[in-house]
N, C-alpha and C positions, 0 to 999 in steps of 0.2 A: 565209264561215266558213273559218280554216286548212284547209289540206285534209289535212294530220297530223291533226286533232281530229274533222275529218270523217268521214276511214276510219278509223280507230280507234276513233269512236264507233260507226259503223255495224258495225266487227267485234266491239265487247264484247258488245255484245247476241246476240251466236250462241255467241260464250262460253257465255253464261248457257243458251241453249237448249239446247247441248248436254251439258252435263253431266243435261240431262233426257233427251238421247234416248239417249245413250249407256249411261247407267245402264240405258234401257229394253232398248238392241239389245246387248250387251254381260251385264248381269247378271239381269235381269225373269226372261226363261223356269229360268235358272241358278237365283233366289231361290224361283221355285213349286215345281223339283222337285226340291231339294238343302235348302232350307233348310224348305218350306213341307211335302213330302213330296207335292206332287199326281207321278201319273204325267205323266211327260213330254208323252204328245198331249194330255193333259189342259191342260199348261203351254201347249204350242202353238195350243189352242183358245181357252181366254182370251187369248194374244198375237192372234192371230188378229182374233176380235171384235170386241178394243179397237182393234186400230191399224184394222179395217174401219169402226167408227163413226167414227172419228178423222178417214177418208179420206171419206166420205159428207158430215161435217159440214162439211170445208173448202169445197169451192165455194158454201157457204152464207154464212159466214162472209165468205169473196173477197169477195163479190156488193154484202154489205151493206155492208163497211167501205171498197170504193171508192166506193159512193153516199154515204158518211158527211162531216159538213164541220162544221169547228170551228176556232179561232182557231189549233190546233197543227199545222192539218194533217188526212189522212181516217185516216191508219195509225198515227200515234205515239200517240194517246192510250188505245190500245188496249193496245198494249206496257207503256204506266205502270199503265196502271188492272189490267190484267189480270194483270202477273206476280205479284202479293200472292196472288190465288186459287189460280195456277198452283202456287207454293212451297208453300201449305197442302196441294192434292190431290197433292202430289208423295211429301209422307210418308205420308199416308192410303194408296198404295199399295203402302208397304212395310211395313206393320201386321199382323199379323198376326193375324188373330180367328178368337178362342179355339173355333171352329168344326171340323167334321168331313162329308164323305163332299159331295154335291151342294149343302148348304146353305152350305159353306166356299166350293166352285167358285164361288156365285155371287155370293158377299159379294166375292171378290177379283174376281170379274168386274166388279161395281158400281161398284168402286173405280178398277180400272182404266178404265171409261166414265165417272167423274167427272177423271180426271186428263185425259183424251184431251180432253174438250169444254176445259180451262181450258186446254190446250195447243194449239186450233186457235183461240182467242180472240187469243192472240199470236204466235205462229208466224206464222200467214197474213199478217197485216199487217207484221207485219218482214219475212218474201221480200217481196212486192208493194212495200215502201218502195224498194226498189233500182231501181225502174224511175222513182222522182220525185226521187232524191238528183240524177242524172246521164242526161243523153239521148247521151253520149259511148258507142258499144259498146267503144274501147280504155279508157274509165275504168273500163266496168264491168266488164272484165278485170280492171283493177289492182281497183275493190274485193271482185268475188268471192275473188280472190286471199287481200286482207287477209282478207274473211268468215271463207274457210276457211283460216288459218293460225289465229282466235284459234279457231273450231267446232275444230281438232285439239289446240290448247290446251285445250278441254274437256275433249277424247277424252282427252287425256292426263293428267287432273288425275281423271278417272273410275278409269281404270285402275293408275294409282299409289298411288289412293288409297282406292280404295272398300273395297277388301279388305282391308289392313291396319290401316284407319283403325276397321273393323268388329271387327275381330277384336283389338285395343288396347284397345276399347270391352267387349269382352266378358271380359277378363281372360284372353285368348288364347285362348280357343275360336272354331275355325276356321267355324263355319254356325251364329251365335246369332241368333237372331227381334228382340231387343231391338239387340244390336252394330247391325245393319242399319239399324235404325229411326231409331237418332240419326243414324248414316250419312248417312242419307238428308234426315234436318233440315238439318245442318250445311251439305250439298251444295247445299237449297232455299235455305239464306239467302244462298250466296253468288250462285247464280241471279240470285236476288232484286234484288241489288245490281247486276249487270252488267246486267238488263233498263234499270232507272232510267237508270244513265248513260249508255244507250243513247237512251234519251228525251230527256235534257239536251243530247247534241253533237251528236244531227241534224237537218236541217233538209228538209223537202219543199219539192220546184218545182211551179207549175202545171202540170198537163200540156200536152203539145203540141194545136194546133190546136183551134179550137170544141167547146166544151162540147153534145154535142148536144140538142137541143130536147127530145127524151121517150127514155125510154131501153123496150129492147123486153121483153117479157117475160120475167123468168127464164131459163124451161128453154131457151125460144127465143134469148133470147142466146146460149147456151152452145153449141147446136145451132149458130148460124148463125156462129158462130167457129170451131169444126171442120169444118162443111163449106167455108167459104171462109179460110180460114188454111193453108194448104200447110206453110207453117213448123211451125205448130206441133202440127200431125199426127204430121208425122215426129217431132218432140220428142218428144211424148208417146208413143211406141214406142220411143224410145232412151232414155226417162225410165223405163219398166215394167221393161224388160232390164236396164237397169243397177241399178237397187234390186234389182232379185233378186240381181244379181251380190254387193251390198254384204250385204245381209241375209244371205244362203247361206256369208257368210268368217265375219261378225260372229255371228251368234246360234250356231251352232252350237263358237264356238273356246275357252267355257270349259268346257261336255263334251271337245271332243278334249283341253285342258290336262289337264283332270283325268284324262280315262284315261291317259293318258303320265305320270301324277306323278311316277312314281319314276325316270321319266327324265330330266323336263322340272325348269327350272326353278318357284317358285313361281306360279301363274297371273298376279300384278300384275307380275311382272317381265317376264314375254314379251309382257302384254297393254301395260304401257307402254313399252317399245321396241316394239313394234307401231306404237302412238298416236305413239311421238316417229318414225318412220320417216315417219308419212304429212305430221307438222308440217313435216318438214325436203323433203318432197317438194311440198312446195304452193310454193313459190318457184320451186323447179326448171320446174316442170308450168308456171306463169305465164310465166314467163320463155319457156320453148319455147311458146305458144301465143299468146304476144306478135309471136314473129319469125317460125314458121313455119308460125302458122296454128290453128286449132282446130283440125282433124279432123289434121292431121299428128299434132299432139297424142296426142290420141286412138290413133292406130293405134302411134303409139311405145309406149305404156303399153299396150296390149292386148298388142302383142309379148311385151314385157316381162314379163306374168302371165303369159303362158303356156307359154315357159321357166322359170317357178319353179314354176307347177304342174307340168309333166313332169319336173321333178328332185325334187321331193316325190312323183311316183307310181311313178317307177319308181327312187328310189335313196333314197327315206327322208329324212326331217328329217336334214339339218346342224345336227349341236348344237357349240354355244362355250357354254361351260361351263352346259348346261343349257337355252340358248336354241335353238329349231328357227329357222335363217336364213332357213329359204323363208317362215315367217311373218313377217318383219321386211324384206323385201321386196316379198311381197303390200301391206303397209301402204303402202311408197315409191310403187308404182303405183297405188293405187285413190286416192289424192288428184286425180288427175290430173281422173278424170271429176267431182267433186265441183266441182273449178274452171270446168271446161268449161262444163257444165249449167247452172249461175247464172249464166255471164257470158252464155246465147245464152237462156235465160228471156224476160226484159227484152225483147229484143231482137225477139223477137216479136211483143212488142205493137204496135211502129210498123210492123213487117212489115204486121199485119195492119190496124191503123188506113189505111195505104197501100194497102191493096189494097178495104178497103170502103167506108172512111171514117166507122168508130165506132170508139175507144179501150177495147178492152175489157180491161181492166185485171184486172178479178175474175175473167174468163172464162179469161184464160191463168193468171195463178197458181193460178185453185182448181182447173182443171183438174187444171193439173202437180201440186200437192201429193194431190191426188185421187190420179192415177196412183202416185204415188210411196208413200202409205200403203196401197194396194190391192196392191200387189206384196210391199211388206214385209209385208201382212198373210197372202198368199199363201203366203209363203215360210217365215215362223214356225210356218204352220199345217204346210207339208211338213217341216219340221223337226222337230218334234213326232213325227210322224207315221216317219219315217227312223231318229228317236232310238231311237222305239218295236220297232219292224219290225229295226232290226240289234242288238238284244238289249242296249239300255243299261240299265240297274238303279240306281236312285237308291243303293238302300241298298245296294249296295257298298263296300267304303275301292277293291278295284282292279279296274276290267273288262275283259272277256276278253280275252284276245289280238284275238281274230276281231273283236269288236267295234271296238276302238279303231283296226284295222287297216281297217277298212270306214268309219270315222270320219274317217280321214285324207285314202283316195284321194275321198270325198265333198268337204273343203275342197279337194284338189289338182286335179279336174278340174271341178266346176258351175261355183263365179266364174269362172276360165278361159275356159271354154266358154260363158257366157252375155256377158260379156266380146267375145268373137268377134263372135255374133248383134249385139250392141250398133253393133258398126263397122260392117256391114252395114246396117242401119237408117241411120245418122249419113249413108252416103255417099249415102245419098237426101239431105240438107238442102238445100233452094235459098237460104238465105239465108247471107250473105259479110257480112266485115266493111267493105266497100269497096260493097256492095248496102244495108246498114244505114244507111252513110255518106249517101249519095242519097237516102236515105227522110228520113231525119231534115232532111236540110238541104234539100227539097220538103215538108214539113209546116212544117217553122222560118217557111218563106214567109207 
Protein backbone atom coordinates (compact mmCIF):
# COMPACT_ATOMS: atom_id res chain seq x y z
CA UNK A 1 0.00 0.00 0.00
CA UNK A 2 1.53 3.81 -0.77
CA UNK A 3 2.65 4.92 2.35
CA UNK A 4 1.04 8.53 1.69
CA UNK A 5 -2.35 6.65 1.85
CA UNK A 6 -1.18 4.57 4.48
CA UNK A 7 -0.42 7.35 7.12
CA UNK A 8 -2.87 9.40 6.17
CA UNK A 9 -5.34 6.68 6.40
CA UNK A 10 -4.37 5.74 9.60
CA UNK A 11 -4.36 9.58 10.85
CA UNK A 12 -8.12 10.50 9.41
CA UNK A 13 -9.40 8.06 11.53
CA UNK A 14 -8.18 9.99 14.89
CA UNK A 15 -9.58 12.97 12.98
CA UNK A 16 -12.74 11.58 13.49
CA UNK A 17 -12.04 10.37 17.16
CA UNK A 18 -11.12 13.46 18.14
CA UNK A 19 -13.53 15.74 17.38
CA UNK A 20 -15.44 13.28 20.03
CA UNK A 21 -13.00 13.61 22.71
CA UNK A 22 -12.39 16.94 22.37
CA UNK A 23 -15.89 18.14 22.37
CA UNK A 24 -15.86 15.93 25.55
CA UNK A 25 -12.38 17.45 27.35
CA UNK A 26 -12.89 20.94 25.97
CA UNK A 27 -16.78 21.62 26.16
CA UNK A 28 -18.98 18.26 28.06
CA UNK A 29 -18.26 19.71 31.78
CA UNK A 30 -18.66 23.61 30.16
CA UNK A 31 -22.40 22.28 28.35
CA UNK A 32 -23.71 20.51 32.05
CA UNK A 33 -22.98 23.73 33.82
CA UNK A 34 -23.25 26.71 31.57
CA UNK A 35 -25.71 25.51 29.26
CA UNK A 36 -27.50 22.45 31.23
CA UNK A 37 -27.47 24.62 34.66
CA UNK A 38 -26.02 21.37 36.85
CA UNK A 39 -23.57 22.62 39.50
CA UNK A 40 -20.22 22.41 38.53
CA UNK A 41 -19.13 18.93 40.97
CA UNK A 42 -22.27 17.91 39.82
CA UNK A 43 -20.70 18.35 36.08
CA UNK A 44 -17.41 16.80 37.31
CA UNK A 45 -19.30 13.82 38.60
CA UNK A 46 -20.97 12.71 35.59
CA UNK A 47 -17.50 13.60 33.73
CA UNK A 48 -16.08 11.41 36.20
CA UNK A 49 -18.23 8.27 35.92
CA UNK A 50 -18.53 8.25 32.38
CA UNK A 51 -14.97 8.49 31.28
CA UNK A 52 -14.46 5.78 34.76
CA UNK A 53 -16.93 3.35 32.82
CA UNK A 54 -15.09 4.28 29.55
CA UNK A 55 -11.70 3.26 31.26
CA UNK A 56 -12.96 -0.06 33.01
CA UNK A 57 -14.64 -1.21 29.74
CA UNK A 58 -11.47 -0.79 27.56
CA UNK A 59 -9.31 -3.72 28.55
CA UNK A 60 -12.35 -5.53 27.96
CA UNK A 61 -12.85 -4.46 24.59
CA UNK A 62 -8.59 -4.74 24.10
CA UNK A 63 -8.88 -8.33 25.03
CA UNK A 64 -11.69 -9.34 22.75
CA UNK A 65 -10.86 -7.45 19.63
CA UNK A 66 -7.12 -8.88 19.60
CA UNK A 67 -8.62 -12.45 19.89
CA UNK A 68 -11.10 -11.45 17.08
CA UNK A 69 -10.32 -12.65 13.25
CA UNK A 70 -11.94 -11.95 9.94
CA UNK A 71 -11.11 -11.48 6.26
CA UNK A 72 -10.33 -7.45 7.19
CA UNK A 73 -8.12 -7.98 9.92
CA UNK A 74 -8.91 -8.25 14.14
CA UNK A 75 -9.14 -4.19 14.55
CA UNK A 76 -10.61 -2.52 11.33
CA UNK A 77 -13.98 -3.93 11.26
CA UNK A 78 -14.65 -2.58 14.49
CA UNK A 79 -13.78 1.09 13.45
CA UNK A 80 -16.37 0.56 10.32
CA UNK A 81 -19.11 -1.15 12.01
CA UNK A 82 -18.84 0.87 15.19
CA UNK A 83 -18.39 4.48 14.21
CA UNK A 84 -22.34 4.62 12.92
CA UNK A 85 -23.30 3.78 16.72
CA UNK A 86 -20.56 6.08 17.97
CA UNK A 87 -22.15 9.30 15.75
CA UNK A 88 -25.76 8.52 16.94
CA UNK A 89 -24.72 8.29 21.04
CA UNK A 90 -22.48 11.20 20.23
CA UNK A 91 -25.77 13.63 19.88
CA UNK A 92 -27.68 11.73 22.35
CA UNK A 93 -25.15 13.30 24.73
CA UNK A 94 -25.71 16.67 23.93
CA UNK A 95 -29.72 16.51 24.39
CA UNK A 96 -30.94 17.87 26.69
CA UNK A 97 -34.12 16.41 28.60
CA UNK A 98 -36.58 18.25 29.53
CA UNK A 99 -35.84 16.93 33.16
CA UNK A 100 -34.90 18.52 36.65
CA UNK A 101 -32.93 18.14 40.14
CA UNK A 102 -31.33 13.99 40.41
CA UNK A 103 -33.59 12.56 37.62
CA UNK A 104 -31.89 15.11 34.85
CA UNK A 105 -28.18 13.95 36.77
CA UNK A 106 -28.90 10.70 35.76
CA UNK A 107 -30.50 10.75 32.30
CA UNK A 108 -27.40 12.79 31.35
CA UNK A 109 -25.34 10.32 33.11
CA UNK A 110 -26.94 7.38 30.99
CA UNK A 111 -26.22 9.17 28.03
CA UNK A 112 -23.04 9.78 28.70
CA UNK A 113 -22.35 5.69 29.58
CA UNK A 114 -24.06 4.90 26.29
CA UNK A 115 -21.57 7.28 24.29
CA UNK A 116 -18.51 6.16 26.45
CA UNK A 117 -19.18 2.13 25.65
CA UNK A 118 -19.80 3.05 21.61
CA UNK A 119 -16.51 5.02 22.00
CA UNK A 120 -14.43 2.10 23.46
CA UNK A 121 -15.93 -0.18 20.73
CA UNK A 122 -13.55 1.90 18.30
CA UNK A 123 -11.19 3.91 19.90
CA UNK A 124 -9.43 0.57 21.46
CA UNK A 125 -9.12 -1.04 18.24
CA UNK A 126 -7.77 1.99 16.27
CA UNK A 127 -4.70 2.65 19.12
CA UNK A 128 -4.06 -1.34 19.02
CA UNK A 129 -4.07 -1.18 14.87
CA UNK A 130 -0.68 0.76 15.13
CA UNK A 131 1.15 -1.95 16.48
CA UNK A 132 -0.02 -4.24 13.11
CA UNK A 133 0.22 -1.39 10.36
CA UNK A 134 4.39 -1.22 11.27
CA UNK A 135 6.99 -3.43 13.43
CA UNK A 136 9.40 -0.28 12.57
CA UNK A 137 9.67 1.73 16.20
CA UNK A 138 11.15 4.93 13.69
CA UNK A 139 7.79 4.43 11.44
CA UNK A 140 5.79 4.43 14.43
CA UNK A 141 7.36 7.71 15.13
CA UNK A 142 6.58 9.11 11.83
CA UNK A 143 2.95 7.53 12.19
CA UNK A 144 2.15 8.63 15.78
CA UNK A 145 3.48 11.88 14.45
CA UNK A 146 0.84 11.86 11.36
CA UNK A 147 -1.96 10.34 14.24
CA UNK A 148 -1.52 13.39 16.12
CA UNK A 149 -1.16 16.18 13.51
CA UNK A 150 -4.78 15.09 11.99
CA UNK A 151 -6.05 14.17 16.27
CA UNK A 152 -5.01 18.33 16.51
CA UNK A 153 -6.76 18.98 13.31
CA UNK A 154 -9.72 17.74 15.17
CA UNK A 155 -8.69 19.70 18.22
CA UNK A 156 -8.77 22.48 16.08
CA UNK A 157 -12.03 22.11 13.86
CA UNK A 158 -13.70 21.54 17.73
CA UNK A 159 -12.59 24.70 18.78
CA UNK A 160 -13.22 26.97 15.92
CA UNK A 161 -15.97 25.69 15.47
CA UNK A 162 -18.23 24.30 18.02
CA UNK A 163 -19.02 27.66 19.54
CA UNK A 164 -19.91 29.75 16.80
CA UNK A 165 -21.28 27.13 14.71
CA UNK A 166 -23.82 26.79 17.93
CA UNK A 167 -24.39 29.93 18.48
CA UNK A 168 -25.29 30.75 14.29
CA UNK A 169 -27.52 27.85 14.81
CA UNK A 170 -29.31 29.47 17.59
CA UNK A 171 -29.82 32.90 16.00
CA UNK A 172 -26.87 34.24 18.03
CA UNK A 173 -27.74 33.17 21.40
CA UNK A 174 -24.44 32.41 23.07
CA UNK A 175 -25.50 28.80 25.54
CA UNK A 176 -28.78 27.58 23.49
CA UNK A 177 -29.73 23.54 24.30
CA UNK A 178 -30.91 23.08 20.70
CA UNK A 179 -27.60 25.47 18.75
CA UNK A 180 -25.62 22.65 20.64
CA UNK A 181 -27.44 19.76 19.71
CA UNK A 182 -27.27 20.20 15.76
CA UNK A 183 -23.64 21.18 16.66
CA UNK A 184 -23.09 18.12 17.80
CA UNK A 185 -24.99 16.08 14.65
CA UNK A 186 -22.99 17.99 12.24
CA UNK A 187 -19.60 17.21 14.09
CA UNK A 188 -20.96 13.18 14.42
CA UNK A 189 -21.39 12.96 10.67
CA UNK A 190 -18.15 14.24 9.83
CA UNK A 191 -16.76 11.68 12.44
CA UNK A 192 -18.53 9.32 10.87
CA UNK A 193 -16.85 9.81 7.62
CA UNK A 194 -13.11 9.94 8.67
CA UNK A 195 -13.81 6.72 10.78
CA UNK A 196 -14.73 4.90 7.25
CA UNK A 197 -11.94 6.10 5.27
CA UNK A 198 -9.97 5.12 7.87
CA UNK A 199 -11.19 1.52 7.27
CA UNK A 200 -10.79 1.74 3.41
CA UNK A 201 -6.72 2.86 3.50
CA UNK A 202 -5.45 0.51 6.07
CA UNK A 203 -4.29 -2.50 6.01
CA UNK A 204 -3.01 -4.99 9.22
CA UNK A 205 0.22 -7.42 9.25
CA UNK A 206 0.36 -10.57 11.02
CA UNK A 207 1.76 -10.26 14.02
CA UNK A 208 5.31 -11.15 14.85
CA UNK A 209 6.31 -14.63 15.88
CA UNK A 210 3.93 -17.89 16.72
CA UNK A 211 0.49 -17.50 17.33
CA UNK A 212 0.38 -19.22 20.86
CA UNK A 213 -1.35 -22.41 21.35
CA UNK A 214 -4.17 -21.39 24.30
CA UNK A 215 -4.16 -17.97 25.35
CA UNK A 216 -4.19 -17.55 29.54
CA UNK A 217 -6.93 -16.41 31.35
CA UNK A 218 -8.30 -12.91 31.25
CA UNK A 219 -7.48 -11.21 34.40
CA UNK A 220 -4.43 -13.30 34.45
CA UNK A 221 -3.07 -12.01 31.31
CA UNK A 222 -3.18 -8.69 32.27
CA UNK A 223 -1.62 -9.43 35.72
CA UNK A 224 1.05 -11.35 34.14
CA UNK A 225 1.97 -8.48 31.61
CA UNK A 226 2.43 -5.89 34.42
CA UNK A 227 4.34 -8.08 36.51
CA UNK A 228 6.75 -9.03 33.81
CA UNK A 229 6.70 -6.13 31.31
CA UNK A 230 9.21 -3.59 32.86
CA UNK A 231 8.33 -1.32 29.90
CA UNK A 232 5.20 -1.09 30.22
CA UNK A 233 4.89 -0.39 34.02
CA UNK A 234 6.74 2.57 33.73
CA UNK A 235 4.40 3.59 30.82
CA UNK A 236 1.53 3.20 32.53
CA UNK A 237 2.88 5.72 35.35
CA UNK A 238 3.97 8.13 32.73
CA UNK A 239 0.70 7.48 30.83
CA UNK A 240 -1.60 8.47 34.52
CA UNK A 241 0.71 11.78 34.95
CA UNK A 242 0.61 12.90 31.85
CA UNK A 243 -3.55 12.63 31.20
CA UNK A 244 -3.82 14.50 34.36
CA UNK A 245 -1.29 17.06 33.11
CA UNK A 246 -3.62 17.22 29.70
CA UNK A 247 -7.03 17.04 31.41
CA UNK A 248 -6.04 19.71 34.30
CA UNK A 249 -5.03 22.56 31.04
CA UNK A 250 -8.21 21.09 28.84
CA UNK A 251 -11.30 20.94 31.06
CA UNK A 252 -10.83 23.51 33.16
CA UNK A 253 -9.85 26.48 30.12
CA UNK A 254 -13.37 27.38 29.02
CA UNK A 255 -14.31 28.50 32.86
CA UNK A 256 -10.85 30.40 33.08
CA UNK A 257 -12.03 32.00 29.20
CA UNK A 258 -15.13 32.76 30.54
CA UNK A 259 -14.03 34.48 33.80
CA UNK A 260 -11.63 36.64 31.88
CA UNK A 261 -14.30 37.53 29.16
CA UNK A 262 -14.11 41.08 29.26
CA UNK A 263 -10.44 40.65 28.86
CA UNK A 264 -9.96 37.78 26.99
CA UNK A 265 -10.71 37.19 23.63
CA UNK A 266 -14.02 35.09 22.41
CA UNK A 267 -13.50 31.57 23.95
CA UNK A 268 -13.19 29.79 20.18
CA UNK A 269 -10.60 32.17 19.32
CA UNK A 270 -7.95 31.31 22.14
CA UNK A 271 -9.34 27.80 22.16
CA UNK A 272 -8.33 27.57 18.33
CA UNK A 273 -4.97 29.00 18.48
CA UNK A 274 -4.54 26.92 21.35
CA UNK A 275 -5.53 23.65 18.97
CA UNK A 276 -3.55 25.25 15.90
CA UNK A 277 -0.40 25.86 18.43
CA UNK A 278 -0.38 22.17 19.37
CA UNK A 279 -1.13 21.17 15.26
CA UNK A 280 1.96 23.15 14.38
CA UNK A 281 4.00 21.58 17.33
CA UNK A 282 3.55 17.95 16.45
CA UNK A 283 6.15 18.16 13.57
CA UNK A 284 8.44 20.12 15.64
CA UNK A 285 8.12 17.40 18.72
CA UNK A 286 8.59 14.56 15.68
CA UNK A 287 11.21 15.90 14.17
CA UNK A 288 13.26 16.49 17.72
CA UNK A 289 12.33 12.97 18.81
CA UNK A 290 13.51 11.58 15.55
CA UNK A 291 17.18 12.83 16.14
CA UNK A 292 17.43 13.20 19.72
CA UNK A 293 15.62 10.75 21.22
CA UNK A 294 12.26 10.32 22.95
CA UNK A 295 12.88 11.33 26.45
CA UNK A 296 15.14 14.32 25.28
CA UNK A 297 11.98 15.04 23.74
CA UNK A 298 10.18 14.99 26.49
CA UNK A 299 12.37 16.86 29.03
CA UNK A 300 12.49 19.80 26.23
CA UNK A 301 8.81 20.21 26.32
CA UNK A 302 8.36 19.89 30.20
CA UNK A 303 10.96 22.78 30.33
CA UNK A 304 9.24 24.51 28.03
CA UNK A 305 5.76 24.37 30.18
CA UNK A 306 7.16 25.32 33.00
CA UNK A 307 8.53 28.67 31.98
CA UNK A 308 5.06 29.58 30.69
CA UNK A 309 3.42 28.39 33.79
CA UNK A 310 5.77 30.67 35.90
CA UNK A 311 5.24 33.65 33.61
CA UNK A 312 1.29 32.96 33.80
CA UNK A 313 1.71 32.87 37.89
CA UNK A 314 3.66 35.26 38.66
CA UNK A 315 3.20 38.08 35.69
CA UNK A 316 -0.35 37.43 34.28
CA UNK A 317 -1.55 36.31 30.78
CA UNK A 318 0.21 38.21 27.94
CA UNK A 319 -2.65 39.35 25.89
CA UNK A 320 -2.28 40.26 21.75
CA UNK A 321 -5.30 41.54 21.17
CA UNK A 322 -7.38 39.66 23.51
CA UNK A 323 -5.36 36.31 23.38
CA UNK A 324 -3.35 35.13 26.80
CA UNK A 325 0.04 33.75 24.94
CA UNK A 326 0.98 31.50 27.77
CA UNK A 327 -2.15 29.69 26.65
CA UNK A 328 -1.06 29.36 23.06
CA UNK A 329 2.10 28.01 24.22
CA UNK A 330 0.96 25.58 26.79
CA UNK A 331 -0.82 24.02 23.40
CA UNK A 332 3.00 24.19 21.41
CA UNK A 333 4.22 21.81 24.30
CA UNK A 334 1.74 19.43 25.36
CA UNK A 335 1.74 17.90 21.80
CA UNK A 336 4.97 16.87 22.39
CA UNK A 337 3.89 13.90 24.99
CA UNK A 338 0.82 12.98 22.75
CA UNK A 339 3.57 11.93 20.07
CA UNK A 340 5.88 10.43 22.46
CA UNK A 341 3.29 8.15 24.26
CA UNK A 342 1.84 6.38 20.96
CA UNK A 343 5.10 6.09 19.35
CA UNK A 344 6.59 3.88 22.57
CA UNK A 345 2.80 2.23 23.14
CA UNK A 346 3.43 -0.19 20.32
CA UNK A 347 6.65 -0.68 21.15
CA UNK A 348 5.93 -2.46 24.27
CA UNK A 349 4.42 -5.02 23.10
CA UNK A 350 7.46 -6.77 21.44
CA UNK A 351 9.24 -5.47 24.56
CA UNK A 352 7.26 -7.67 26.18
CA UNK A 353 6.53 -10.61 23.84
CA UNK A 354 10.66 -10.73 24.05
CA UNK A 355 10.96 -11.00 27.39
CA UNK A 356 8.07 -13.84 28.01
CA UNK A 357 7.14 -15.01 24.74
CA UNK A 358 3.28 -14.21 24.50
CA UNK A 359 2.11 -11.02 22.16
CA UNK A 360 -0.12 -9.37 24.37
CA UNK A 361 -1.57 -6.97 22.33
CA UNK A 362 -4.96 -6.29 24.25
CA UNK A 363 -3.04 -6.40 27.49
CA UNK A 364 -0.80 -3.38 26.73
CA UNK A 365 -3.39 -1.17 24.78
CA UNK A 366 -6.32 -1.74 27.23
CA UNK A 367 -4.14 -1.33 29.98
CA UNK A 368 -2.84 2.17 28.61
CA UNK A 369 -6.24 3.34 27.59
CA UNK A 370 -7.42 2.02 31.08
CA UNK A 371 -4.75 4.28 32.66
CA UNK A 372 -5.44 7.03 30.50
CA UNK A 373 -9.44 7.28 30.99
CA UNK A 374 -8.94 6.70 34.80
CA UNK A 375 -6.76 9.76 35.19
CA UNK A 376 -8.96 12.06 33.02
CA UNK A 377 -11.79 10.73 34.98
CA UNK A 378 -9.78 11.54 38.16
CA UNK A 379 -9.09 14.90 37.11
CA UNK A 380 -12.75 16.06 35.74
CA UNK A 381 -13.97 14.89 38.94
CA UNK A 382 -11.11 17.42 40.83
CA UNK A 383 -12.08 19.85 38.58
CA UNK A 384 -15.62 19.90 39.39
CA UNK A 385 -14.85 19.74 42.66
CA UNK A 386 -11.99 23.11 42.60
CA UNK A 387 -14.65 24.96 40.27
CA UNK A 388 -16.84 24.42 43.27
CA UNK A 389 -14.62 25.04 46.33
CA UNK A 390 -13.01 28.52 44.55
CA UNK A 391 -16.38 30.04 44.32
CA UNK A 392 -17.34 29.65 40.36
CA UNK A 393 -21.18 30.44 39.94
CA UNK A 394 -22.63 29.22 36.65
CA UNK A 395 -25.28 31.93 36.68
CA UNK A 396 -23.03 34.64 36.59
CA UNK A 397 -22.48 36.97 33.16
CA UNK A 398 -18.82 37.89 35.46
CA UNK A 399 -16.92 35.99 38.33
CA UNK A 400 -15.17 37.38 41.06
CA UNK A 401 -11.95 38.59 40.89
CA UNK A 402 -10.76 36.09 43.52
CA UNK A 403 -12.07 33.52 41.78
CA UNK A 404 -10.93 33.79 38.24
CA UNK A 405 -7.61 34.67 39.84
CA UNK A 406 -7.47 31.28 41.71
CA UNK A 407 -8.56 29.83 38.34
CA UNK A 408 -5.47 30.86 36.53
CA UNK A 409 -2.60 30.12 39.06
CA UNK A 410 -4.64 26.53 38.94
CA UNK A 411 -3.87 26.15 34.89
CA UNK A 412 -0.38 28.09 35.52
CA UNK A 413 1.15 25.68 37.96
CA UNK A 414 -0.87 21.48 38.07
CA UNK A 415 0.04 20.66 34.11
CA UNK A 416 3.30 22.18 34.88
CA UNK A 417 3.92 20.56 37.87
CA UNK A 418 2.46 17.13 36.98
CA UNK A 419 4.37 17.61 33.65
CA UNK A 420 7.69 17.35 36.00
CA UNK A 421 6.57 14.14 37.89
CA UNK A 422 5.97 12.80 34.27
CA UNK A 423 9.89 13.09 33.50
CA UNK A 424 10.69 11.46 36.49
CA UNK A 425 8.63 8.42 35.70
CA UNK A 426 9.94 8.47 31.83
CA UNK A 427 13.55 8.37 33.03
CA UNK A 428 12.96 5.09 34.70
CA UNK A 429 11.94 3.50 30.87
CA UNK A 430 14.36 0.55 29.80
CA UNK A 431 13.26 0.39 26.49
CA UNK A 432 15.48 2.52 23.44
CA UNK A 433 14.92 2.66 20.07
CA UNK A 434 18.04 0.74 19.18
CA UNK A 435 16.73 -1.99 22.25
CA UNK A 436 13.33 -2.16 20.08
CA UNK A 437 15.41 -2.62 17.02
CA UNK A 438 16.96 -6.12 18.52
CA UNK A 439 13.65 -7.33 19.65
CA UNK A 440 11.99 -6.93 16.58
CA UNK A 441 14.68 -8.24 14.36
CA UNK A 442 15.15 -11.72 17.12
CA UNK A 443 11.41 -12.22 16.85
CA UNK A 444 11.42 -11.37 12.82
CA UNK A 445 13.81 -14.78 13.29
Amino acid sequence: MNRFRRLAGYGVGDFGLNIYWHSLSLILVFWYAEVVGLEPKQAGMIYFFGLLWDAVSDPLVASFSAKSRSKYGSYRPFILFGSFALGLSFCLLFWSPPFEGWLLFFALLGAGIIFRTCYTIVAVPYAALSARMTFSSVERSELSGVRMIFAFCGMLCVTSFFFPLSREIAGGVDKDAGGFFVTAAIGACVATMALVLCFFFTEENEPLGKRPESEPPYFRGYFDSLRRNGALRVLLLVLFINSASGASMLIPMAFYLESFSEQFARKEVVMSLYAFATLAGTPVWTIVARNWGKKTCWYIATGWMVLVGLSLLFLGPFLINGVPLQIVLFGFAGSASAVIIWAIIPDTVEYGQFAYGRRDEGAVFGSSLFVQKASGALTGLMVGFVLSGIGYQPDLEVQSAETAMKLSDFIAVVPAALMIAASFALYQMPLSRDIHARIVDELSR
